[in-house]
N, C-alpha and C positions, 0 to 999 in steps of 0.2 A: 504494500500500500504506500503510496507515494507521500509526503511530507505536507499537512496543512500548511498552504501557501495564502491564506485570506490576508485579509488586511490586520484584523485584528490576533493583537499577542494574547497568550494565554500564560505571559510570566507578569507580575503584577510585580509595581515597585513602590515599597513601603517607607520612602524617604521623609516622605511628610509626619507619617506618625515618628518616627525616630526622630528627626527634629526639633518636633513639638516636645517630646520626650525629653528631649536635651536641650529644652529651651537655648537652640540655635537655628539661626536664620539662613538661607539659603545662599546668601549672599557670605555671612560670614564662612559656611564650608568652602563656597568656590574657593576665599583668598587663604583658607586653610591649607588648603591640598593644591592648588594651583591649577585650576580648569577654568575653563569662562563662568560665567554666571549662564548667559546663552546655557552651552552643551550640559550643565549641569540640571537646570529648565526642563530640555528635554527627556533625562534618565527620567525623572520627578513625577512630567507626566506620562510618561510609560511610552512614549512615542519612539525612543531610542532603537536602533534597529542591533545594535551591538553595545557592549563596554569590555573597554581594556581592564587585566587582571591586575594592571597597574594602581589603575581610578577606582578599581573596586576593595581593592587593599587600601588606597590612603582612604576613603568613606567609612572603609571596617577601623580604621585606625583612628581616623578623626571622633568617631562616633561611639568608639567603643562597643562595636558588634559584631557580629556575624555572618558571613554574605547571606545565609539564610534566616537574618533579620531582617535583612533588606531585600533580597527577592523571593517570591512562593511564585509556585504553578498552580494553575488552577484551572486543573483538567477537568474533561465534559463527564456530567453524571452516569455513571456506569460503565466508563472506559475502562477496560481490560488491560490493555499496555501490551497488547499481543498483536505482532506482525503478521499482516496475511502473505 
């Protein structure tokens, strides 16, 4: 079975609650870790089509989390995970 290619992602990016969490602002991480404020915008709203293991390590560092703090999948109800 070939790769869902839709538009929409099914990895959800939970930067916002981490944030709010750490009462820090989005602006303040960019000039933490050194990314635009822009490209960081984009992870945020989930729009991202990629991130370096780089920008995902200083986020986990800045933040003090997880990468699986910050991103879940959030697969279709009843999927199997079985290739046809």
């Amino acid at each position: 079975m070939a790769p869902d290619t839709s538009e929409t992602s099914r990895i959800s990016v939970k930067l916002d609650d981490l944030l709010h969490q750490r009462r820090m602002t989005l602006t303040e991480l960019a000039e933490r870790i050194g990314i635009t404020l822009a490209n960081l915008s984009i992870l945020k709203t989930g729009k991202a089509k990629a991130i370096r293991f780089s920008t995902l390590e200083a986020i986990c560092r800045e933040l003090d989390c997880q990468p699986g703090d910050l991103l879940g999948y959030e697969g279709e109800a009843g999927e199997a995970g079985v290739s046809e």
